[in-house]
N, C-alpha and C positions, 0 to 999 in steps of 0.2 A: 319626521325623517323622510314621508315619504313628498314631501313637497319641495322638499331643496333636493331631492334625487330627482324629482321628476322637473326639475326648472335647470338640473345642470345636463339632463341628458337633453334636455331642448336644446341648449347654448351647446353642448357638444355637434351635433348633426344639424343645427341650423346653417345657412348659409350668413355669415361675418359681411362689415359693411367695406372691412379690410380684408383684401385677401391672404395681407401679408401672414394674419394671426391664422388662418384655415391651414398656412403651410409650413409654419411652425408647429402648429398642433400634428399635422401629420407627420412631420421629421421627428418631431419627439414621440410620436405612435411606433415608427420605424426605428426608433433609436433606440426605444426600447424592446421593442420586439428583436434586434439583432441582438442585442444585449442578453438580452434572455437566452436564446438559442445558442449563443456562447458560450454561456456559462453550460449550460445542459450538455452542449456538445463536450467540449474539452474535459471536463467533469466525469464525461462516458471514456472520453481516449484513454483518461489517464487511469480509469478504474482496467481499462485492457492493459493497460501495459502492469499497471500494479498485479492485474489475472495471472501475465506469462510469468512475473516473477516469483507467485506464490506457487503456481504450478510446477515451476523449476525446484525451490528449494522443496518440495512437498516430493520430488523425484527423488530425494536425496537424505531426505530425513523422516524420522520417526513419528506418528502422532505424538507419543508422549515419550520423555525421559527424563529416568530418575537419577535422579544426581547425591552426592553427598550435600547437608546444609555445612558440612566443615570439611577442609580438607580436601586434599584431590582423589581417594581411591576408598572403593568399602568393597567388602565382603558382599555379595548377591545370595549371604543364609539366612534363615529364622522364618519365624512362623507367619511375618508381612509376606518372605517373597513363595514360600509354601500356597500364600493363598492365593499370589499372581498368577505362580504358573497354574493352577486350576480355573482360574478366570474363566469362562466362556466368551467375555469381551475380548483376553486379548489372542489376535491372532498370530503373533510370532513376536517372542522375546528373543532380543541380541543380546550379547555382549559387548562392549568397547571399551578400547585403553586411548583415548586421546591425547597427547600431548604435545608440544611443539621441539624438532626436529633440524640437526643440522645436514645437509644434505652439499654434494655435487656432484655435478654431473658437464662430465667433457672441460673440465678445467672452472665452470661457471658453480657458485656457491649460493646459500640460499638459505634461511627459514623458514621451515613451513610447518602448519597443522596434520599431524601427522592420526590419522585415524584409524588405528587396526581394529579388525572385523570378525566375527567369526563366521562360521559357513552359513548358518543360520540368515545373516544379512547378507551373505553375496546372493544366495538363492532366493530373496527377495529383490533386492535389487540389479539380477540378472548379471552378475558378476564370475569372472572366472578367476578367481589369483591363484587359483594352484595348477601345476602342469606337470606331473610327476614330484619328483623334490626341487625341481624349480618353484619359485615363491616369485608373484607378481603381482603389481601395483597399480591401479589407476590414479594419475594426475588431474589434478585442474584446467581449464584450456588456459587460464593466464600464468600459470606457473609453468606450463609445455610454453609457452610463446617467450617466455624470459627467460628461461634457460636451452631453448631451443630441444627440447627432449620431443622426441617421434620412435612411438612404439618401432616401428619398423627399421633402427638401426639396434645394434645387438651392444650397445654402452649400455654398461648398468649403472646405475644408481648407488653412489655412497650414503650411505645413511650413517650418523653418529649421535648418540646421546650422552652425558655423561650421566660419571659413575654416581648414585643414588647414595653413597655411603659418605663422598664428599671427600676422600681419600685423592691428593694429588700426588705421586711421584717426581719428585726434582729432579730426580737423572732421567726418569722419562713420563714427560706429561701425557702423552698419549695414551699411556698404560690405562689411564682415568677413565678414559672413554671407550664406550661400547661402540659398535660397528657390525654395519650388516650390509651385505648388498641383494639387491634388488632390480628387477629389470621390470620398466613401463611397457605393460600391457594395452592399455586403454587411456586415449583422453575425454574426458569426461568436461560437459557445462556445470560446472558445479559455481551458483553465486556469488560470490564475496560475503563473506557474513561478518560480523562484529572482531573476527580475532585480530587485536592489535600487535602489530611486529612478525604477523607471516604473510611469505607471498603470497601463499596458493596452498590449495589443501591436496593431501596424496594418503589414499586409503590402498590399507596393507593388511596381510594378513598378520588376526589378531597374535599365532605365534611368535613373528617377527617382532613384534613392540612389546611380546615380550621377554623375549632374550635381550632387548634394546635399552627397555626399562628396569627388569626385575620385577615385577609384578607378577609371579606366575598365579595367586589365586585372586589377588583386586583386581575389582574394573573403574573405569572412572567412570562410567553411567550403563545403565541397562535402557535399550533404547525398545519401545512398545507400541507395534503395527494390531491397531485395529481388525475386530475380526470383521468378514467379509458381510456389508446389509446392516453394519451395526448405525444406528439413526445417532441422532448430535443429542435427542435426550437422553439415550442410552449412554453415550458416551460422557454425557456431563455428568451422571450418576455416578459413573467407572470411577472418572477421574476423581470425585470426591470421596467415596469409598475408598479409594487406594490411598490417598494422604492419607483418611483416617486410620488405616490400617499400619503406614510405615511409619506414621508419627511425626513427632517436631525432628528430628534425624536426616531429614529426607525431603530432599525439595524436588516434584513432579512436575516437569514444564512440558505445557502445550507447545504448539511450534509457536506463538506468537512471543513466547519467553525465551525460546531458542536464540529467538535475533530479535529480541527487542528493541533494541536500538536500530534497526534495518527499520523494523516496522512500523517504528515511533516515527523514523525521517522521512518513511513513504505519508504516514499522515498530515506531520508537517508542511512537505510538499503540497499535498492535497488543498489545504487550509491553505495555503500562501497563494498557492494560484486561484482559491477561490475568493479570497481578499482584493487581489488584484482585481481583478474581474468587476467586483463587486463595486471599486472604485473607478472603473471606466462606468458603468451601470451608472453613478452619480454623477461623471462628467455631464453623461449623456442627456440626465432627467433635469440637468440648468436649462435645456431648451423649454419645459415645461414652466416654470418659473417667469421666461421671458413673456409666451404665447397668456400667462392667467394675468400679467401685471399688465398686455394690451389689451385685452379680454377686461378687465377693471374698468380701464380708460375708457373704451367703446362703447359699456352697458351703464354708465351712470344715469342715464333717465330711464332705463327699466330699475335702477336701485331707489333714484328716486321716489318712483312710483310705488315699490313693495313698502318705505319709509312710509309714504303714506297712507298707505296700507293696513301699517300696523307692525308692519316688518322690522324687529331690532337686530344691533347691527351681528349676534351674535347667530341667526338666521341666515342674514347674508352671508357672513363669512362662511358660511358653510355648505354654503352653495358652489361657492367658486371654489373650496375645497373637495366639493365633491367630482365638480367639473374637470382641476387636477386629476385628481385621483381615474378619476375614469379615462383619459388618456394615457394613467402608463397601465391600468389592468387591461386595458384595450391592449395596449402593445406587449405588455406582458399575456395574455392569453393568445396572441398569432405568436407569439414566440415562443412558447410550450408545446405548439402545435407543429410547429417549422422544426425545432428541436429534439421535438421527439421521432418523429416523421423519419428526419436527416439521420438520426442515430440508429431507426431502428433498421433502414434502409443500409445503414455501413456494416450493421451488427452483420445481419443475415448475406448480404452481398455483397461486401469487401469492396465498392464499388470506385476507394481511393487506395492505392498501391504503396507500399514501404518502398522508398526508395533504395538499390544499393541490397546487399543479401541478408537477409535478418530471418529471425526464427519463424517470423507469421507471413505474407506474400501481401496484406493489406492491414492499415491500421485497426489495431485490436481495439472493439467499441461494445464497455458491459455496462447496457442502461439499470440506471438505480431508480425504483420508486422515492429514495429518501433524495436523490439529488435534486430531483424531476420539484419535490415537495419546497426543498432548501432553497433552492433559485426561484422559484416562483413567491415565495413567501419573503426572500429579500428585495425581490425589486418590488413589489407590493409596497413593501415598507417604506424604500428609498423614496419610489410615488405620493406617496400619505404625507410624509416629512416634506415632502418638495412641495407641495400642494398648500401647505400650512403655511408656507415663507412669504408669500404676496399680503402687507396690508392694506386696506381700506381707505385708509387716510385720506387719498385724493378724492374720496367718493362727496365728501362732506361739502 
């Protein structure tokens, strides 16, 4: 091995009898080193932006929530949630009645995820809905923007569910339906999550949803804020302990089960623009292919000469394989270095600007060791594979 490394890094850094193969080899050194730092870069943007979004719904939700495995509503008794509320892990249980809600407001109508809270969760999440026996409500921003709702006009909020017992009235339908009003306190960035068929989500106080539903002792989840310093093996413990505790009955979701289809398509994304990427990566490594099949052409009487040598053709080949090869790890190691450099220089000083008003002032950039590993180890490959492609044939 080390005699066809050490005869292809000759043929790499020697000077060619053709200039033209010197500057092929170096567009393909540059081809892939832009390549490389491409992928690392955009790989970093996009893990910022996937940052603001986890941070946003993490504003707004629970580490953990227990749900029913049937049904929409249970009882929060027995001797599972005896042992929660004594947990040291958790540091504030809620209550909530979730469900979805017909509403309008100033003439405009709407479905929405209607989320009532108990006090417990407004004084985590720095919430005010009550104001005397006034009862108030924070909005979504894209359900304030389509129904035009702004805390600061005095329109309340119609709120209607129907009746749970399934009872309609012919001489009057309305009877069916429950109803409550409500007036917007607060607009809130609250994400878009998984709920199919509502606008926007609108959290209320939990009394309200339930004089709306009839639920006065079920909830439809018990939602579970981490106590303060608790480390991710502690909490991975929690979390297994407490299924074991509530049993097959009881389904306990981390936040990434919360919105897993949110999370699934931020992955997807991920993996799609790292595919792309990966295929400009292969455009780019045909120039290496071109520069070894002149490179072929140019050294037949140095092949000659290893043939008589002693040299079979299984030596050769793998000389100019390694020759390949060492122009895209060449260009793939300036572009790990260019890549990481550029990222870590945006991470800490914001150095390119979000154009237009957005929640961060410059593109959000969170370098990964595992990206930094992924891109370097693909175009490696791509190189290896492209390196393999040039035969011998004319050598003969």
């Amino acid at each position: 091995m080390r005699l066809p490394l050490y005869i292809a890094g000759r043929y790499l850094f020697a000077k060619k009898s053709h200039n033209v193969i010197n500057i092929i080899s170096a567009i393909s050194a540059a081809g892939m080193a832009i390549g490389t730092a491409a992928l690392i870069l955009i790989l970093s943007v996009f893990n910022g932006f996937n940052g603001i979004i986890e941070s946003n719904l993490a504003s707004v939700e629970a580490d953990l929530r227990i749900v029913p495995a049937e049904g929409k509503t249970f009882v929060p008794e027995g001797q599972a949630f005896d042992w929660l509320y004594d947990a040291p892990q958790a540091g504030s249980l809620s209550s909530v009645i979730s469900d979805k809600v017909f509403i309008s407001y100033e003439g405009k109508q709407s479905v929405v995820n209607a989320k009532g809270v108990d006090e417990v969760y407004e004084e985590e999440m720095g919430l005010a809905l009550r104001k005397g026996d006034l009862r108030l409500a924070a909005v979504s921003s894209d359900l304030a923007w389509k129904l035009g709702i702004n805390p600061k006009f005095l329109s309340p909020i119609q709120v209607w569910y129907p009746d749970r017992t399934g009872y309609i009235s012919p001489s009057n339908p309305a009877a069916s339906l429950h109803s409550a009003e409500i007036y917007a306190a607060k607009v809130m960035d609250i994400p878009h999550t998984s709920d199919a068929g509502a606008d926007g989500t609108m959290i209320l106080p939990i009394g309200v949803m339930r004089s709306l539903t009839g639920y006065y002792k079920e909830v439809s989840a018990v939602e579970i804020r981490y106590s303060d310093g608790l480390s991710q093996r502690g909490a991975r413990g929690f979390r297994k302990a407490l299924r074991k505790q509530l049993g097959d009955g009881f389904i306990v979701q981390d936040r990434y089960m919360q919105d897993e289809s949110l999370y699934k398509m931020m992955r997807y994304e991920k993996a799609a623009i790292f595919l792309i990427l990966i295929f400009i990566v292969i455009i780019i490594s045909l120039n290496i292919f071109g520069s070894l099949s002149m490179l072929v052409i140019e050294k037949q009487d140095d092949i000659a000469i290893l043939r008589a040598m002693g040299a079979d053709d299984r030596l050769i080949r793998r000389i100019f394989i390694l020759e390949g090869w060492l122009i895209s790890l060449l260009g793939m190691a300036v572009g790990v270095v260019l890549g990481v450099g550029l990222a870590l220089l945006q991470q800490h000083f914001g150095l390119i600007k979000m154009p237009g008003n957005f929640v961060v002032d410059a593109y959000p950039v969170v370098l990964r060791l595992g990206d930094v590993l992924l891109s370097a180890a693909g175009v490696a490959l791509i190189g290896l594979l492209v390196a393999m492609a040039p035969r011998l044939s004319r050598s003969r």
